[in-house]
C-alpha positions in Angstrom: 0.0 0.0 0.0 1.2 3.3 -1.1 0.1 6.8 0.1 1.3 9.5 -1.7 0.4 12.8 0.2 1.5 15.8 -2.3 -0.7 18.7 -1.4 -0.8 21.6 -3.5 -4.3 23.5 -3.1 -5.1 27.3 -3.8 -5.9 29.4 -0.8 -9.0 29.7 -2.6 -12.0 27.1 -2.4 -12.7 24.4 -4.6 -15.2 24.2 -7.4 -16.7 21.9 -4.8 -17.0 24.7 -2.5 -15.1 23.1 -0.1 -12.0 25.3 1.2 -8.4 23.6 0.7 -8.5 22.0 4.5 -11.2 20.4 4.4 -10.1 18.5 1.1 -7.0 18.1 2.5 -8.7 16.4 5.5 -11.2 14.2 3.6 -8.0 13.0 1.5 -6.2 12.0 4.0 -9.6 9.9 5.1 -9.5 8.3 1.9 -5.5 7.6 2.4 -6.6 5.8 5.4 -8.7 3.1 3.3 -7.4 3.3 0.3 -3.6 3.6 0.7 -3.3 6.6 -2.2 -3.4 10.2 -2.3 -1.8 12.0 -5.2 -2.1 15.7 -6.0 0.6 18.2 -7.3 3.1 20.0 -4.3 3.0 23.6 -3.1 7.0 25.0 -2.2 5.5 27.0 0.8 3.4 25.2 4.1 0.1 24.9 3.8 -1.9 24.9 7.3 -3.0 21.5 8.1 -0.3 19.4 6.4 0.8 17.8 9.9 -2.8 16.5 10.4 -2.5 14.6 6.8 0.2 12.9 7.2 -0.6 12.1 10.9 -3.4 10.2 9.5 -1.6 8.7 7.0 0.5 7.4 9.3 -2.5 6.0 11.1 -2.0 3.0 8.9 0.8 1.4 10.4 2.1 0.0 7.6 2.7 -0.1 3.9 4.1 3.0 2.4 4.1 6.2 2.7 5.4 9.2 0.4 5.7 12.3 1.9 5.1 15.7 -0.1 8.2 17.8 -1.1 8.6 21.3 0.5 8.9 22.3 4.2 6.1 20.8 6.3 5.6 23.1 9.7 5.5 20.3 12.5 4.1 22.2 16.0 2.9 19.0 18.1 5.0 16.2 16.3 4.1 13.0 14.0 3.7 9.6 15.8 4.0 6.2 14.2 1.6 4.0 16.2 2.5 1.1 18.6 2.3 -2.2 16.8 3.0 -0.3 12.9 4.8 -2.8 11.2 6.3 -2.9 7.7 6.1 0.5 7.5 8.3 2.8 4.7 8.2 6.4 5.2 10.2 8.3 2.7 11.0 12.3 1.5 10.0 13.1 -1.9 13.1 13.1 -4.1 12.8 17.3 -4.3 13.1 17.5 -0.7 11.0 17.0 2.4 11.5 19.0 5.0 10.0 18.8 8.6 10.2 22.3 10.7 9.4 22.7 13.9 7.1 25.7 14.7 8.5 27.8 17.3 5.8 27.1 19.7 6.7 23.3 19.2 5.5 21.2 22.7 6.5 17.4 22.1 8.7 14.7 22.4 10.5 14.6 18.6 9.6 16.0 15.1 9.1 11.8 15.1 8.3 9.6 17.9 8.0 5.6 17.2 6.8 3.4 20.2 6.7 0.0 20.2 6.8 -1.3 16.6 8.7 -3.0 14.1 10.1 -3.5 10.9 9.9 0.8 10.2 12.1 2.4 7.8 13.0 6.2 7.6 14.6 7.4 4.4 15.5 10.9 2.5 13.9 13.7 4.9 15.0 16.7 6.2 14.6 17.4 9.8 15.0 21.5 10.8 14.5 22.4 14.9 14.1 25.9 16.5 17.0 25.7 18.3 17.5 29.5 17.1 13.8 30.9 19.1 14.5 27.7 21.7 14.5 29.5 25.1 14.3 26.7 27.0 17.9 24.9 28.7 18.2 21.3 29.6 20.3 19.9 33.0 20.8 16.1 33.2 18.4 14.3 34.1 18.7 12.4 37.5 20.1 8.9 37.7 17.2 6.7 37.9 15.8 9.0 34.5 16.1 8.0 31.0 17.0 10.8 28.2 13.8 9.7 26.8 11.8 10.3 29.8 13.3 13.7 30.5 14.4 15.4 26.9 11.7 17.3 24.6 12.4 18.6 21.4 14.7 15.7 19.7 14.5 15.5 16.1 13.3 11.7 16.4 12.7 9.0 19.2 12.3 5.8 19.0 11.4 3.5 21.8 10.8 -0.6 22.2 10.8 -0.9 18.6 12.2 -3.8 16.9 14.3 -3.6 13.0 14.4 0.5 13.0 16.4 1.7 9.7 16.6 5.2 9.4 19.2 6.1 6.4 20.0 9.2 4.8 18.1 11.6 7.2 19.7 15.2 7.4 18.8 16.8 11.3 19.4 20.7 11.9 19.1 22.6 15.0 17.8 20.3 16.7 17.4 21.8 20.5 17.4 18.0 22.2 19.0 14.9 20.4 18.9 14.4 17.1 18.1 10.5 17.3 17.4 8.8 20.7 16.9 5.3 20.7 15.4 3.8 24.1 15.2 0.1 24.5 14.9 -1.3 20.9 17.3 -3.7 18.9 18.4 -4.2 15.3 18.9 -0.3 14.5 20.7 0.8 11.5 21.6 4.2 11.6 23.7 5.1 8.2 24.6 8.4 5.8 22.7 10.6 8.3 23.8 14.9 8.8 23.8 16.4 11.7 24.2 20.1 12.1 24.1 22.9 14.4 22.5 20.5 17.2 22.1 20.8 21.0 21.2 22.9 23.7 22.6 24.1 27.1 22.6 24.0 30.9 21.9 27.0 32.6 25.4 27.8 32.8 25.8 27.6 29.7 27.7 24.6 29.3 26.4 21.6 26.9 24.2 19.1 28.2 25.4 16.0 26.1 22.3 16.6 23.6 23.1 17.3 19.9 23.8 13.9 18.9 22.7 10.5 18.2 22.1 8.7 22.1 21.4 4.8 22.1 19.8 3.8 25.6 17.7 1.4 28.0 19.7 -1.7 26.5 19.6 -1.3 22.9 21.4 -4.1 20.8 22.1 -4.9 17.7 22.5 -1.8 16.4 24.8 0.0 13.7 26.0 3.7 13.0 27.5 4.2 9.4 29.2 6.3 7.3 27.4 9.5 9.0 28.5 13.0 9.5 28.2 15.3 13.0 29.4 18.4 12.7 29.2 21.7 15.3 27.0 19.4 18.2 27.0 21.0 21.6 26.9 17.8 22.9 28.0 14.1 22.4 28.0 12.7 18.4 27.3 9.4 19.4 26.5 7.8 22.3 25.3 4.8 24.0 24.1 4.9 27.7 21.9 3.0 30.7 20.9 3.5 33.7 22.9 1.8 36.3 19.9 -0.8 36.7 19.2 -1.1 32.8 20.3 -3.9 30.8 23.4 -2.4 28.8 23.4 -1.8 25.5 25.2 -4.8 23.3 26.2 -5.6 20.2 26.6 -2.7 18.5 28.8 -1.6 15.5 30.1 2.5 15.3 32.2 2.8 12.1 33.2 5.6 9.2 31.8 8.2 11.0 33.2 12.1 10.8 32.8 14.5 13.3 33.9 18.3 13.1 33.5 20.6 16.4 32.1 18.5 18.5 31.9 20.4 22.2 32.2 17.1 24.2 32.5 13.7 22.9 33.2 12.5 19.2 32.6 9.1 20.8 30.9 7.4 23.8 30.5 3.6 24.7 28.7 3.8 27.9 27.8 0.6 29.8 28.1 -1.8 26.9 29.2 -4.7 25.7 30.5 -6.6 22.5 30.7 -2.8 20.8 32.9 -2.2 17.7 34.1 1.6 16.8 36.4 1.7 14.0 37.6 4.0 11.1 36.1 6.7 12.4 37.1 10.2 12.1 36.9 13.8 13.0 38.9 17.2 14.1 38.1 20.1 16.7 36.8 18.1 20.1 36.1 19.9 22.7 35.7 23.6 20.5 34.0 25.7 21.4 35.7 26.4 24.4 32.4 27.7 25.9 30.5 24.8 25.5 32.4 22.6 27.6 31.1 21.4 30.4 34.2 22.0 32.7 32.2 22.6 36.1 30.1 19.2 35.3 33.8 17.1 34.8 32.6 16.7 31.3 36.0 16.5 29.7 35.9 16.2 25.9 37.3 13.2 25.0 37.8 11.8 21.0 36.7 8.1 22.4 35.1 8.2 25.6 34.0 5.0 27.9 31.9 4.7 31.2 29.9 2.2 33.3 30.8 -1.3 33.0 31.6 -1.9 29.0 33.9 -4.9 27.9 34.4 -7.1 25.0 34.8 -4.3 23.3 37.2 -3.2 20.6 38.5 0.8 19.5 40.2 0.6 15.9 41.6 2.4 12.9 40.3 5.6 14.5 41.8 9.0 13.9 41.2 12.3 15.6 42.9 15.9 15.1 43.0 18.5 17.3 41.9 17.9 20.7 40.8 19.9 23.5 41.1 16.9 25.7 41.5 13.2 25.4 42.2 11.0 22.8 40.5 7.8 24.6 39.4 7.0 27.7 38.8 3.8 29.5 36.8 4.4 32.5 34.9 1.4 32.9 36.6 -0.7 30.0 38.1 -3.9 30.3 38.8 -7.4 28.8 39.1 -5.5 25.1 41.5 -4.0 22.6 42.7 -0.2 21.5 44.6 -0.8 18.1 46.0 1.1 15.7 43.9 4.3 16.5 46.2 7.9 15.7 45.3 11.2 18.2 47.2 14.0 16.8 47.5 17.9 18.3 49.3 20.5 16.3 49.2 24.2 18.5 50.5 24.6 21.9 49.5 24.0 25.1 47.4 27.1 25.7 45.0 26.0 22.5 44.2 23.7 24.5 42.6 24.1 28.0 41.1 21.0 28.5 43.8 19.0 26.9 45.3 15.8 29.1 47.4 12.2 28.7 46.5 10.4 25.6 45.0 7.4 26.5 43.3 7.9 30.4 42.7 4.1 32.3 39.7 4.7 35.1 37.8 2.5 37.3 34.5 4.5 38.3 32.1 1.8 37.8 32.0 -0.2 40.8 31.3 -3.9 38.9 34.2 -3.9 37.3 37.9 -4.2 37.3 40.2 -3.2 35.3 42.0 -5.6 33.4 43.0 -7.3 30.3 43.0 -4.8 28.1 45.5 -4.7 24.7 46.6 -1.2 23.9 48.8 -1.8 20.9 50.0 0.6 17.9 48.3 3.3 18.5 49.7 7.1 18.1 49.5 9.8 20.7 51.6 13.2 18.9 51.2 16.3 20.8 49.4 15.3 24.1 49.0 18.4 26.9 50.7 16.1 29.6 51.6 12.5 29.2 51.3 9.7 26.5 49.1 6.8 28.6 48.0 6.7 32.4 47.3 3.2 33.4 46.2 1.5 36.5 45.0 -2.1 37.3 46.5 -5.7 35.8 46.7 -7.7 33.0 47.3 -5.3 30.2 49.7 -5.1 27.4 50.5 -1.8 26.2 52.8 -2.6 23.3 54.4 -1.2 20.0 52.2 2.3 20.5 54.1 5.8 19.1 54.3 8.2 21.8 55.3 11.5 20.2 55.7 15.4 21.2 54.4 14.9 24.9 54.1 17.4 27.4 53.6 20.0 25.0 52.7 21.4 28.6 56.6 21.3 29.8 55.2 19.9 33.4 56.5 20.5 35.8 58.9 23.4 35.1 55.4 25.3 33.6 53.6 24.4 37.0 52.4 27.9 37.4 51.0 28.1 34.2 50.0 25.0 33.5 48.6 23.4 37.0 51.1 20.5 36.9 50.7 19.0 40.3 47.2 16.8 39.8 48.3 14.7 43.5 50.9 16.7 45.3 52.0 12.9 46.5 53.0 12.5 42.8 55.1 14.8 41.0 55.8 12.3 37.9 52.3 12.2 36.6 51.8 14.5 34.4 55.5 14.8 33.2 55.8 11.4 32.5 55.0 9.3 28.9 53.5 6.5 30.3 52.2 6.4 34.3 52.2 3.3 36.0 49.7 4.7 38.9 48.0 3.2 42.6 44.1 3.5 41.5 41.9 6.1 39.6 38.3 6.6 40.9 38.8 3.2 42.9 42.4 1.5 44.2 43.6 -0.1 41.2 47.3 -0.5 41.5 49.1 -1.1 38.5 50.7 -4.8 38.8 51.2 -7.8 36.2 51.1 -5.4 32.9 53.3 -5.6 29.9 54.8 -2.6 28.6 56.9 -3.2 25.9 58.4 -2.0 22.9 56.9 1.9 23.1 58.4 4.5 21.4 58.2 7.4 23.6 59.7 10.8 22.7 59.0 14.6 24.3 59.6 17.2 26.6 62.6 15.7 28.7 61.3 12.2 27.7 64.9 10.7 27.7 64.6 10.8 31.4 60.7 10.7 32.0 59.9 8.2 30.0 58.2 5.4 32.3 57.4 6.9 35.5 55.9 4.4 38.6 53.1 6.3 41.8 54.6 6.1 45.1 53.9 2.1 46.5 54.1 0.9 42.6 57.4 -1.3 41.5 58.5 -2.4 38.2 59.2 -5.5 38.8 55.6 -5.9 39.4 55.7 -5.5 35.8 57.0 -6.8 33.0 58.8 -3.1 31.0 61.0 -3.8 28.6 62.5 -2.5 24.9 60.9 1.1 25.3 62.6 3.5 23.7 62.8 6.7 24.8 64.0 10.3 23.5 64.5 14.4 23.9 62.3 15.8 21.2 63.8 18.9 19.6 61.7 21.8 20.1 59.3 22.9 17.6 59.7 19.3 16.0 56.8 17.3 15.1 
């Protein structure tokens, strides 16, 4: 079943005498039991337009074409619970759905509780520019679903979602939150100019795309996130939520992103690889400094394992390049993190690759970090903590573009004034991060480390932590020549 809603009527009333809305109404009846509506398009929004396709939607399944032109959208469209084998597609001259400024709802699109739904070639615009409203997070035992209005589209316990080549702009919440639902493919979509802020003007993680509630099987392809206040893509649960699993985050780009390119929160069996991207952590503004929101390229939290970073490459960092707060039993390989300016570009900026421990059902452990490239890090090449890793073969170039601790004043160099080495050092064998976590049966081998004073600050050890706890060997380590890169 097709329906085919292209409504272009005069202002004027028809030789019926009926005016242009309540034809447009009556069609849209008809769409409802016959499955096809065709008239020609208008380029400007016509009053009513929502309700059509509202009730084309009604159907729950078959096809449905929307009009080309810009559609005004003020209380949002809903695909029913139980649609099934449902298409809804933009007209090849463009479809555009706008919210009003007086928008009150959930999404632009809101899907509860069905299956087998595709979304293909639309345009999604939000008010972000008239939005007056600010989002905080919401509290711990509160989905982003529950608590976030104004997302471009949500999606929640639905089952085979496809949503491919969907362009989002200004969206004020998320651009795509996906609550509870499995088989998602997420590919070739644009996001622009997305996100809101707290009421200190920080970001609030929105912007982005957010996978939550234990999602699984899910994908994220070949998409591009550019200037998101926010995350660019996410996956989170609540600490009593399933975690999400089984999900796939690959050929992405992101450009100014204002917190993370990347986050694989409380996951498992997640892939992100060949991914790209430049300016995390810009605007400086944006960041969410007083909230410990660091910007980070390829962020981690809660309990995520099985998991496996790859073939990733950022530039220009106001941050990290990854971090592995909660990660463990998986593999960082060949992923490049490279900063150019110096240390005053970047305010935020920290070691390369971070190892935490915040989530309290897990340890950390077991994880290979292995030919990766750190060039141009604020303070040191890899802090690690915990047992069982190998950290191996990884280029650790132009460190402590900072010049801890002789820039101390400038540069707040002393983190723990128990240990001076951290933050001068290329790679820190530490005690613990959020939790004890002492740093004991690791392999670091074969590292080429090079930097500010490197020669002698190459491998550094936290008070109470011994090499021979450790297996180090074959590192190499070097001066690097100022101004060299």
């Amino acid at each position: 079943m097709a329906i085919h809603l292209s409504l272009s009527l005069s202002r004027r009333t028809t030789r019926s005498g009926l005016s242009p809305i309540k034809v447009i109404r009556i069609l849209a009846l008809v769409a409802s039991f016959t499955g096809l509506v065709t008239c020609s398009s208008p380029v400007q929004p016509l009053p009513g337009r929502e309700d059509a396709i509202q009730k084309a939607l009604q159907a729950g399944t078959g096809v449905v074409n929307l009009p080309p032109g810009i559609i005004q959208i003020s209380t949002g469209l809903s695909i029913p619970s139980g649609a099934h084998d449902l298409v809804v597609q933009g007209d090849p001259e463009g479809t555009v759905l706008r919210m009003t400024d007086d928008f009150h709802a959930k999404a632009v699109i809101t899907i509860h509780a069905a299956r087998g739904v595709q979304l293909r070639g639309i345009s999604v615009e939000g008010n972000r520019d008239t939005f007056q409203g600010t989002f905080e997070l919401p509290p711990s035992d509160v989905t982003f679903a529950e608590f976030y209005t104004h997302n471009g589209l949500l999606a929640e316990d639905t089952a085979s979602l496809s949503i491919i080549d969907i362009k989002f702009r200004k969206i004020p919440g998320f651009a795509i939150l996906i609550n509870n639902s499995s088989g998602v493919v997420i590919e070739k979509v644009q996001i622009e100019e997305s996100g809101s802020r707290n009421k200190s003007g920080r970001n609030n993680t929105s912007g982005g795309i957010l996978l939550e509630g234990g999602t699984s099987d899910f994908s994220v392809l070949g998409s591009l996130i550019r200037k998101v206040s926010g995350n660019g893509i996410w996956t989170h649960s609540l600490y009593t939520a399933p975690r999400n699993r089984n999900g796939r985050i690959a050929d992405n780009h992101f450009d100014t992103v204002a917190r993370d390119a990347i986050q694989v929160g409380h996951a498992t069996g997640i892939r992100v690889e060949n991914n790209s991207g430049r300016s995390i952590g810009f605007p400086f503004d944006a960041v969410d400094a007083e909230g410990g929101g660091t910007p980070v390229a390829i962020d981690t939290a809660g309990n995520t394992d099985r998991s496996v970073y790859a073939a990733n490459r950022f530039e220009e960092i106001n941050g990290k390049c990854i971090d592995l707060d909660g990660f463990h039993d998986g593999e960082i390989r060949g992923n490049v993190c490279i900063n150019r300016l110096p240390a005053e570009s970047y305010p935020h900026g920290h070691f390369g690759i971070v190892f935490n421990n915040a989530n309290p059902d897990m340890q950390s452990a077991n994880i290979t970090v292995v030919e990766n490239v750190i060039d141009g890090a604020k303070f040191g090449g890899i802090f690690l903590i915990g047992t069982g890793h190998l950290i191996a073969r990884n280029h650790l170039r132009n460190l402590n573009v900072a010049h801890c601790n002789e820039e101390a004043a400038r540069f707040g160099c002393y983190h723990f004034p128990d240990e001076p080495d951290l933050l001068q050092s290329g790679i820190y064998l530490g005690r613990g991060a959020e939790r004890p976590a002492p740093a004991r049966g690791n392999t670091v081998r074969d590292n080429q480390i090079s930097g500010y004073r490197m020669s002698t600050r190459c491998i550094a050890l936290a008070p109470g932590i011994s090499a021979s706890d450790n297996e180090i060997e074959g590192n190499r380590c070097a001066d690097q020549a100022e101004g060299k890169k």
